[in-house]
N, C-alpha and C positions, 0 to 999 in steps of 0.2 A: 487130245488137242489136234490131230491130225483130218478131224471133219472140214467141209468145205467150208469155209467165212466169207462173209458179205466183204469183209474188210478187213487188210489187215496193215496196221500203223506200225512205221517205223518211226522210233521217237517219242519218248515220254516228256517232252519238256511240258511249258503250257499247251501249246499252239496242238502237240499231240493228243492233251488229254482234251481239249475243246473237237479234235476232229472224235474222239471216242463219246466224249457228252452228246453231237449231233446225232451217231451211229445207234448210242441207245435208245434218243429218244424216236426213233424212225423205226426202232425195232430190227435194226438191222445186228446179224451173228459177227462180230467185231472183234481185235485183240489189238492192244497194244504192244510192241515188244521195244525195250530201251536197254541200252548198251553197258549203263550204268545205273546208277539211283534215281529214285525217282526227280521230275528237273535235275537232271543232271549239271545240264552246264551251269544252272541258279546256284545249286551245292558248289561247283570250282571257282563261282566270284569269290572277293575277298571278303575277309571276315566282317570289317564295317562298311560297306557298300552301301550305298545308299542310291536309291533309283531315282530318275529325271522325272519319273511321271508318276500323277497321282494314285491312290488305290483304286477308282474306279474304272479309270482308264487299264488297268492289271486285269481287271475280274474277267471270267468266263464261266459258264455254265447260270447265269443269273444268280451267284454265289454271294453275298455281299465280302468285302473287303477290309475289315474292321483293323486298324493300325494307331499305334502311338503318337509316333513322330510328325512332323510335317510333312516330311517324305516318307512313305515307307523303306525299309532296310530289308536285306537280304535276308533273315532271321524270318522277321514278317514275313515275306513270300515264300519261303520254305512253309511254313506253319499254314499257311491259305491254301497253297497248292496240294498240300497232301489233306489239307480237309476236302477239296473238291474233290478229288481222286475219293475220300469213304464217303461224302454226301451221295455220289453216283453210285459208289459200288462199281467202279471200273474195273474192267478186265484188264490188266497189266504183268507184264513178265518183265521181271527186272535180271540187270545185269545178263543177258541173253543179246548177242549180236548176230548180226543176221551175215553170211556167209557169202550166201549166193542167190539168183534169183535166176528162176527159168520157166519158160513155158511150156507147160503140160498140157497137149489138148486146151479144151477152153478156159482154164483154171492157171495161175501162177503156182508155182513150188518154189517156196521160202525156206533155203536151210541153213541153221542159225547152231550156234555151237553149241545147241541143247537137243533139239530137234529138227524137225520139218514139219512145214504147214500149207495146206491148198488155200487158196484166198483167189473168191473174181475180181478184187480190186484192189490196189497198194496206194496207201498215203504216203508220201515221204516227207518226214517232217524233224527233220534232223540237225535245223538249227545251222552253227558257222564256229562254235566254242572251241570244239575238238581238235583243231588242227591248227596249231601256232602255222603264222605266215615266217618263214624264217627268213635272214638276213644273211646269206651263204656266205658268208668271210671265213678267216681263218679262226679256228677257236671256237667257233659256236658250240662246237658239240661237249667244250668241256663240261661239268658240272656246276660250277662258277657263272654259269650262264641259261637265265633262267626266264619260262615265254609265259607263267603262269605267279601270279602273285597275291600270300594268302592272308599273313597277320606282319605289322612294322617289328614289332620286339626280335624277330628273329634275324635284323637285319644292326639290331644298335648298338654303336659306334664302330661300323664299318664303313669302308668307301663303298659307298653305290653307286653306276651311272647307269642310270636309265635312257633308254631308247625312245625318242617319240614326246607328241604333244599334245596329245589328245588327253580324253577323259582318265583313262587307265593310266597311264603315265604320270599326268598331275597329281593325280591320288596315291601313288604309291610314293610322290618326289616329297609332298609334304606329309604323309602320314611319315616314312620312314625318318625323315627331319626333323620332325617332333620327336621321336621314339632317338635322337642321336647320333644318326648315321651324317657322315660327310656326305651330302648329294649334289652328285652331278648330270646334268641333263644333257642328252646330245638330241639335236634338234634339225631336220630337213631344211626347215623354209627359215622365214625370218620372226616369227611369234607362236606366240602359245595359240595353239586350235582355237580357231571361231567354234566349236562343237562343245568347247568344254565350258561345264555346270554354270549357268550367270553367278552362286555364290561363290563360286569355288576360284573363278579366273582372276579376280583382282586379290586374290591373297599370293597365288603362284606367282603372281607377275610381280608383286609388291615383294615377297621371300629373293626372288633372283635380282631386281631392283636394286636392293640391299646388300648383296653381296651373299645373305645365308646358304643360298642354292644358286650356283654356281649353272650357266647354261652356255651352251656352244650354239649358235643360231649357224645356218646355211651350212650346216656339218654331217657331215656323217663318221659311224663308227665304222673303221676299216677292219683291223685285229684284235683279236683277245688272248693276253696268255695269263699264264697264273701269276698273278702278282701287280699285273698292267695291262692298261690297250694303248691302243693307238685311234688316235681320232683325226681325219681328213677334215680341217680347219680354212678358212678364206684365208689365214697369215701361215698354212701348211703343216705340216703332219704335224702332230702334239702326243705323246707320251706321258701318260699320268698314270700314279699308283689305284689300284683298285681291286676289291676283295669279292663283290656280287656284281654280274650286270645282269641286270632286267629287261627285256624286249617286249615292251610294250610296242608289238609292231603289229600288232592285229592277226586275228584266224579266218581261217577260211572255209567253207564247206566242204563236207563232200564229196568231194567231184567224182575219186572211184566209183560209188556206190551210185552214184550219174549215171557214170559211163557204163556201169556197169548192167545195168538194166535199158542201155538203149536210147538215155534221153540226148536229143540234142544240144549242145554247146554252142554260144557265140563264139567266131572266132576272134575277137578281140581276146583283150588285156581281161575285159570285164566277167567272160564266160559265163552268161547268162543262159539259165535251164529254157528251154522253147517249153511254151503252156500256153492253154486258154486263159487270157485273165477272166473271164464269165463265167467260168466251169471250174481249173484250177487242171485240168487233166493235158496232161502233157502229147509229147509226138507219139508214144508209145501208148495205144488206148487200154483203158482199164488202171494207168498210172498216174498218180496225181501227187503235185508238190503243194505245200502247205506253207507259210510264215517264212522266216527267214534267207531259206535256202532257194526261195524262188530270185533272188536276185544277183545270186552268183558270186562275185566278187565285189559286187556294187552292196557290201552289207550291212550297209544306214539308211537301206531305202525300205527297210520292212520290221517293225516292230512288231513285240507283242499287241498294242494299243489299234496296230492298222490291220493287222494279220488275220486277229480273232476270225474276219468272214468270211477267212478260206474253207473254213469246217462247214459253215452253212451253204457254201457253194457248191461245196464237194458231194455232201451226204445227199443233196438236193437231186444234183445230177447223177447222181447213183440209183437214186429212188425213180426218176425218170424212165432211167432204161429199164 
């Protein structure tokens, strides 16, 4: 495994295994390496998850997308993504993370907690799942306090308060509310996310309406200890009993494994990767960012459904030189 590669991918999600579909089909000597399972971060959503966007708008490799439901579910995209990964015969190294990365002569050296590998060219395509954005207060780091969320049964008839207003938030506030738990929502602004599901927002809003789920609007969550928090309120600090909190407060990419290889940062809040959006190849030649992680902090500006073309931009301009 240590011969020279046309390409070498970081990241097995989709967005990964579509920059490896373009790789084969170009003839180009390719690897994938992923940190974890294959889509990894699709395996860490929750157990019923269910996606915003159609199966077609999912597909890559010209794979068709065949699904049940209306919406496809996480189940679905697990079962589609690893048939594309045997349709192709992809070359993929799992649970394999990559270390370090340096310049050898004209060749990269990739050394990854299994090996090392030369490659003239690096995708990085590593997504934003991995890295809870955290809420630095007191208490966070207890065990009671949790940035990933997986089935409601494990949470029923307990006090939960949830972090946030978005998609993930909503879905954990009413799954766990049906499964029994007391749900409490603590909330930045003044409503429920404009981003969250059109089916999904008039039930949240109708649940807290009512009184079922309980929500704190223009708040934030200050402390955590075992037994209670504390929530900074518009009528001031509020004390309530609670056994799980959830931070649904979003992930972020990356950014070591950025900086680590050289790419430039915005200096804003937003820390956006510097790249060709025509090419996909970043300040650092011979290195290219792929789907999600090209937007930095900004991470609802890149989907699976817009990203797919990063592969075909890439493998293109590779073939080029």
């Amino acid at each position: 495994m240590n011969d020279q590669l046309d390409l070498f991918i970081i990241g097995g999600g989709p967005i990964g295994l579509a920059c490896g579909i373009e790789a084969k089909k170009a003839e180009l000597d390719y690897l994938i390496v992923e940190k974890g399972t294959l889509v990894n971060s699709l395996y860490n959503y929750p157990l019923n998850m269910t996606f915003f966007s159609t199966s077609e708008r999912l597909e890559i490799g010209g794979v068709p997308f065949v699904y049940i439901s209306v919406k496809p579910t996480r189940p679905e995209a697990l079962e589609y993504y690893r048939r594309v990964a045997t349709t192709y015969n992809l070359k993929i190294q799992l649970f394999e993370t990559v270390l370090t990365v340096e310049k050898v002569d004209n060749l990269f050296k990739i050394t990854t907690t299994k090996q090392y590998y030369y490659a003239k060219n690096i995708v990085i395509a590593t997504g934003f799942y991995d890295i809870p954005n955290k809420m630095n207060i007191p208490g966070e780091e207890l065990p009671k306090v949790q940035h990933y969320y997986r089935d409601p049964h494990f949470y029923a008839f307990m006090k939960v308060l949830i972090v946030g207003a978005n998609n993930s938030s909503v879905d954990v506030a009413l799954e766990t509310f049906r499964k029994g738990a007391d749900v409490t929502m603590v909330i930045r602004g003044e409503e429920i996310g404009r981003r969250v599901k059109y089916w999904v927002k008039p039930d949240i809003e109708n649940r807290i309406k009512e009184g079922s789920i309980k929500a704190y609007f223009n708040s934030e969550l200050k402390a955590v200890r075992e037994g209670e928090v504390d929530i900074q309120s518009p009528e001031g600090l509020i004390t309530i009993p609670n056994d799980f909190v959830m931070a649904m407060t979003g992930y972020i990419p990356n950014f070591q494994l950025l900086r680590l290889v050289g790419i430039d940062l915005s200096a804003d809040e937003k820390c956006c990767p510097t790249y060709n959006p025509e090419t996909m190849e970043t300040n650092q030649k011979g290195i290219y960012l792929a789907g999600v992680v090209c937007g930095g902090m900004d991470t609802h500006s890149w989907f699976i459904e817009n990203s797919r073309e990063h592969a075909v931009k890439i493998v293109k301009d590779i073939c080029r030189i």
